[in-house]
C-alpha positions, 0 to 999 in steps of 0.5 A: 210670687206675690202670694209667697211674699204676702205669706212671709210679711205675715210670718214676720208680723207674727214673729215680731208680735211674739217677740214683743209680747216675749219681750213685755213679759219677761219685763213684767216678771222681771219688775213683778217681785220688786213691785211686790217687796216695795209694796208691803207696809210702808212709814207710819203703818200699823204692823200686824202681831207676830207670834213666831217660834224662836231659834231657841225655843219658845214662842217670840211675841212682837208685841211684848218686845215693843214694850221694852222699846223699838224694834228692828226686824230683818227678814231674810232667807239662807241663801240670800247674797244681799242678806249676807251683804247686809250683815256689817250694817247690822252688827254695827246697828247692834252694837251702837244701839243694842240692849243696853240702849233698848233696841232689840233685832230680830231676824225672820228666817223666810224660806227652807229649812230651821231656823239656825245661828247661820254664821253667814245670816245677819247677826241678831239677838233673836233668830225666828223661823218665818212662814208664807201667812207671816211673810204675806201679812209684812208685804214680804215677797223677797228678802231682805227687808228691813222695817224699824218699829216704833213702841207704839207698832208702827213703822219708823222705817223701811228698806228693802233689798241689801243694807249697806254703809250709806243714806239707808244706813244714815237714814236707820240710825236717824230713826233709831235716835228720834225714836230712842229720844222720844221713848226717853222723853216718854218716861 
């Protein structure tokens, strides 16, 4: 009797590890994309060239487009709810902040398929297909992400997850004014 007891203690011990060691896993996996996504480049980083096909042919060149002035890139994937989400704030930003006020949008593309004009993909003047290396260089390890870069190539401002009306929103248009101001006083 004392042996069959002993031998079931045992069985719940081990039960119970494998549980928490389930348990911590699954936690870890769970945390592992978010950690990854903040991660990526943060304010005041240098970002890296990007040089990209673009939706409608040709090649997109990143560091041309800072020249004419700040630049919001928006990555996301087709079948991304938050992406779609995000969609008013950005077509809010591109009519406040557009060309005509030198703030040019950009959407990479990240996952399967071409890049295409998607009705349910946040709206932008350029539409890229992005690819692993690129996603990897941005610190871009699910979407959306959101980076606005200054003239100068470094990041204003980040958001990752879904943009929505809000203080991340307030906060994007902060940064787009400063920056506007700054390139105005520059000329």
């Amino acid at each position: 009797m004392e042996d069959r007891t002993r031998k079931m203690g045992v069985r719940k011990r081990k039960r119970a590890g494998a549980a928490a060691l389930f348990l911590v896993t699954v936690l870890w996996l769970a945390a592992a994309p978010l950690t990854a996504s903040a991660a990526g480049m943060g304010v005041g980083d240098s970002v890296p060239s990007l040089s990209l096909r673009a939706a409608e042919g040709g090649v997109y060149d990143l560091r041309a487009e800072l020249e004419t002035g700040p630049v919001l890139l928006a990555f996301v994937s087709p079948k991304c709810t938050p992406c779609r989400e995000s969609r008013p704030v950005l077509d809010r930003v591109a009519r406040a902040y557009g060309p005509a006020c030198g703030l040019s949008i950009v959407s990479v593309l990240l996952g399967y398929g071409p890049a295409s004009s998607d009705p349910e993909l946040p709206t932008s003047e350029r539409l890229l297909q992005g690819d692993e290396a690129m996603a990897q260089a941005y610190g871009v390890f699910g979407t959306p992400v959101f980076y606005l870069v200054g003239r100068n190539g470094t990041v204003l401002w980040k958001h990752v997850g879904r943009l929505v009306a809000g203080p991340a929103e307030r906060a994007l248009d902060d940064a787009i004014d400063a920056e506007l101001a700054a390139t105005a006083l520059a000329r």
